[in-house]
N, C-alpha and C positions, 0 to 999 in steps of 0.2 A: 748275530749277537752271541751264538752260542760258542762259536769258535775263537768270538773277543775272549768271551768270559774264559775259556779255556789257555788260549795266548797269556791274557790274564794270569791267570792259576800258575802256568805254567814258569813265568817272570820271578813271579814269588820266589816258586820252589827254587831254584835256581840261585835266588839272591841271597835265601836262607842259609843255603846249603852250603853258603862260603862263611857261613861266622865263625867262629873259635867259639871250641867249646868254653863251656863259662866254670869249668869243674877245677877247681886248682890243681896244679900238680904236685901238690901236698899228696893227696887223693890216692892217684895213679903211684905214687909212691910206697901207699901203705898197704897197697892190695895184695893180699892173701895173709896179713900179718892178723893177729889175732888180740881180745883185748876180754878183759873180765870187768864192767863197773857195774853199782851196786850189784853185783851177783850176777847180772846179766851176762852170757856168752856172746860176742860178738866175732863175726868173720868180716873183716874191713875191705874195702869201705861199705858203708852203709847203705848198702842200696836195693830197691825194689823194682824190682821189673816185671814186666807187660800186667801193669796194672791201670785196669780202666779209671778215667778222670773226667768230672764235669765240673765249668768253669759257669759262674755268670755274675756280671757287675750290674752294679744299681745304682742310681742318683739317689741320694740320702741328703738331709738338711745341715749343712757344713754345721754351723755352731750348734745342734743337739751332737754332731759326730764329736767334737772336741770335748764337750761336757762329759763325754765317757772317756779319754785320752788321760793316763795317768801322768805327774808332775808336770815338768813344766819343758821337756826336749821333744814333744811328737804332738805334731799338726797335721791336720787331716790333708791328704793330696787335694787341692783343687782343680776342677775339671766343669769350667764351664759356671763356674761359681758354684757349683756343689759337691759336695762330696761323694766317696765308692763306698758300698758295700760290697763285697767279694765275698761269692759262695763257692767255695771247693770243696769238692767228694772225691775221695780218693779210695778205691778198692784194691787194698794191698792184695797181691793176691800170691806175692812169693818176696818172702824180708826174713831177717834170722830171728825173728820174733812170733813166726806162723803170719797167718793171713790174720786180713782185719781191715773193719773199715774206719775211716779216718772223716770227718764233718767241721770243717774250716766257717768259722762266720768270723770276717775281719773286716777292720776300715783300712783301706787304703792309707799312707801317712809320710809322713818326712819325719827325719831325725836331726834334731842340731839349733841351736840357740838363738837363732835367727827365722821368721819366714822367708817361706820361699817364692819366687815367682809361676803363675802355674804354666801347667804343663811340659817347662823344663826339665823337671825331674823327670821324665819319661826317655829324655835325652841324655841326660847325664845322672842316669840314677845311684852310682859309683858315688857321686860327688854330694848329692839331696840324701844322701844315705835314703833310698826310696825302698820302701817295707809297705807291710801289714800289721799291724794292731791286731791279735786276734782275742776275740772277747771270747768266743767258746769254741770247747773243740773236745767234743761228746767220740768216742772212739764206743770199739763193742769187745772190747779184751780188755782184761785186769793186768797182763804183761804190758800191753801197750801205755797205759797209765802208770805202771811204776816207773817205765824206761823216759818216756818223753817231760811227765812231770817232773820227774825228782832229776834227772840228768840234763835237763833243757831248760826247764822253766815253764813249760808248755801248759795251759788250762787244760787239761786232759779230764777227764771223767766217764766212770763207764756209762753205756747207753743203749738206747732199745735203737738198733741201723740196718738200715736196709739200703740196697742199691738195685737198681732194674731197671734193664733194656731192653727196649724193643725196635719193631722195627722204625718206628716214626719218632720217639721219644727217649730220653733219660733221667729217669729221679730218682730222686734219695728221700728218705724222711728221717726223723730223729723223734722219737718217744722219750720223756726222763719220768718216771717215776707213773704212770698212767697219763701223763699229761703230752698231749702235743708239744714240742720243741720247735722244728721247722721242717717243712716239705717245701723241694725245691725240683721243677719241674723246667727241662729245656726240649725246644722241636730242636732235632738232628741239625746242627748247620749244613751245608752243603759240601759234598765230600769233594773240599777244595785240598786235600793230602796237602796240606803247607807243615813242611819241617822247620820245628819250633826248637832252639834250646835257652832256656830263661834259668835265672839266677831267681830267687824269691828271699827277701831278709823279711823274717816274724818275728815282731819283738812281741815280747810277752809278760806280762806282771805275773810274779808269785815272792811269796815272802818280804814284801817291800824293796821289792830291785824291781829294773828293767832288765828281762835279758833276752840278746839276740841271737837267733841261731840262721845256719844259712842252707838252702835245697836249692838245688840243680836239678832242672827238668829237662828232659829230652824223649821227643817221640815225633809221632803225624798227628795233626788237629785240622778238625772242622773249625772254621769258626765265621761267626755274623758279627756285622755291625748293624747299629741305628736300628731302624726300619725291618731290619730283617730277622735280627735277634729275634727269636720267640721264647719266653721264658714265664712261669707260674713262682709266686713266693709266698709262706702261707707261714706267719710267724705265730708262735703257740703260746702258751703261759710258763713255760719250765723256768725255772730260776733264771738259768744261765742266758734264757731268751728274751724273757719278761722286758728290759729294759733296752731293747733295740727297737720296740714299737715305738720309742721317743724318736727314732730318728725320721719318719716320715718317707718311708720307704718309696721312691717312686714303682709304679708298677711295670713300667718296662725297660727292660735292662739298656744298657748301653753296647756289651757286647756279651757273648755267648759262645763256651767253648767245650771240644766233645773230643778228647785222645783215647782213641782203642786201646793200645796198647805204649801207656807210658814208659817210662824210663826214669827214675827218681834215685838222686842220690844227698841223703843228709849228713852234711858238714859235723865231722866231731870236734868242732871250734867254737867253743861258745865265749858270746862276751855277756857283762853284767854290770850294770852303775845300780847305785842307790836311787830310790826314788825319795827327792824333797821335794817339801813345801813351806809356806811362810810360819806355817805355825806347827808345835807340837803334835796339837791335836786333829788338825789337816792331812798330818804325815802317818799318824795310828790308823786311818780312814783311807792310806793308799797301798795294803796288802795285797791286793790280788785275790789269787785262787787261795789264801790260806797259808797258812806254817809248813815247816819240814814232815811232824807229824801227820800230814794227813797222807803220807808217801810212805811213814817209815812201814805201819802195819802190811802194804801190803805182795802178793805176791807175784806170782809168773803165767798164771793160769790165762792157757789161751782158746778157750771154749768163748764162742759167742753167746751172748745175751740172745733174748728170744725177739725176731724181727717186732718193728711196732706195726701199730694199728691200724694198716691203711682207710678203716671205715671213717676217719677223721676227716680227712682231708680229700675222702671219693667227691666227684664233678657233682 
């Protein structure tokens, strides 16, 4: 069995390791060229390397996921008749912005005027314009919030974050203001070293648009399905959290992923639609994260916040 599972392992690697990278050669074009927006210095392309990442999806209640889904283009991916929640933590731990960590809580989704059928879009995700919805995404630097929110569109806000590894586990937790946010706990998958390179489209609400940005991931990942996934989810009262207790969280994931040392490269191509609705005052009610003003004040400061409270969320 053990040298199945390794044969196994081994197929993978192999079959991974022939895809095309997913990184446009826009990209690889622009490297070493240099660029100034809002004030920020950038060295292009945008990318952060050997930074640690944990991944884990959840079954959620498809129609509460859509009830959070702004206008009328983004429908929750279907999977088994329910919908994803997707937890990413990402440990910047070298980008032209300083280190910093980064707290993903999105729904899985489709973009585009029509539904979809499921699990196609897994196949042809080019085509379902297949993303993430991200409802928060709590960072622990003041640089990082003015580049991501006011340049992307991104819900960004600063936040009490931690990241930590051992040898059996990986979590993360999120504090906003004294109050629990989210602690998100995976066991290690089994170090099946499967080379992964993934495209990810995040559409994001700010200022009454939708806008979409694009990452490119590349590294080695553990990772579980079903049954073997192990993974903890511990949703908190913080603003930004408060209203994903609506979606009925299954408690155990669907699958489970653990990259030592990532590879992330974020697209400087953003797109943007307006978000409508049938009525006026339906459409005043689909802002987002807020106005331009909550971006313009601030600055570059790349000092962490003080970790949160693990005594919250102790076994």
């Amino acid at each position: 069995m053990k040298n199945f599972a390794q044969l196994h392992a081994a197929m993978h690697r192999s079959f991974h390791s022939l895809l095309p990278s997913p990184v446009p050669r826009r990209q690889t074009r622009l490297s070493g060229q240099y660029a100034k927006v809002d004030g920020i210095n950038h060295v292009m392309p945008l990318e952060s390397n050997d930074s640690p990442m944990l991944m884990a999806a959840f079954p959620i209640n498809k129609r509460a996921a859509a009830g959070l889904l702004p206008g009328k283009e983004l429908r929750p991916f279907s999977f088994g008749g329910k919908a994803l929640l997707m937890v990413m933590v990402v440990n910047h731990t070298s980008t032209d912005i300083g280190t910093y960590i980064e707290y993903s809580l999105a729904i899985a989704v489709t973009h585009g005027s029509r539904p979809v059928p499921p699990f196609l879009p897994l196949i042809f995700q080019k085509s379902f314009r297949l993303g993430l919805f991200v409802l928060d995404l709590p960072v622990n630097t003041e640089i990082s919030v003015k580049g991501g929110k006011g340049i992307w569109g991104m819900p960004k806000h600063q936040a009490n974050l931690d990241f930590v590894v051992t040898d059996a586990t990986v979590s993360a937790q999120y504090d906003q203001d004294g109050m629990l946010g989210c602690y998100v706990e995976i066991e290690k998958p089994p170090p099946v070293g499967l080379p992964v390179r993934l495209a990810v489209s995040n559409y994001c609400a700010f200022r009454g648009m939708l806008w979409k940005s694009d990452s490119y991931v590349e590294g080695t990942a553990n990772v579980a399905y079903g049954r073997q996934a192990k993974a903890r989810l511990v949703l908190g009262d913080a603003p930004g959290v408060a209203p994903l207790k609506a979606l009925q969280v299954a408690p155990e994931p669907v699958f489970t992923g653990w990259l030592p040392h990532a590879h992330s490269l974020l697209d400087d191509h953003v797109e943007g639609w307006f978000l409508t609705a049938s009525t006026q005052a339906s459409a005043a009610a689909l802002g987002g994260a807020g106005t331009m003003d909550s971006v313009v004040g601030l600055g570059q400061g790349q000092q962490w916040l003080a970790p949160p409270d693990r005594s919250r969320t102790a076994h």
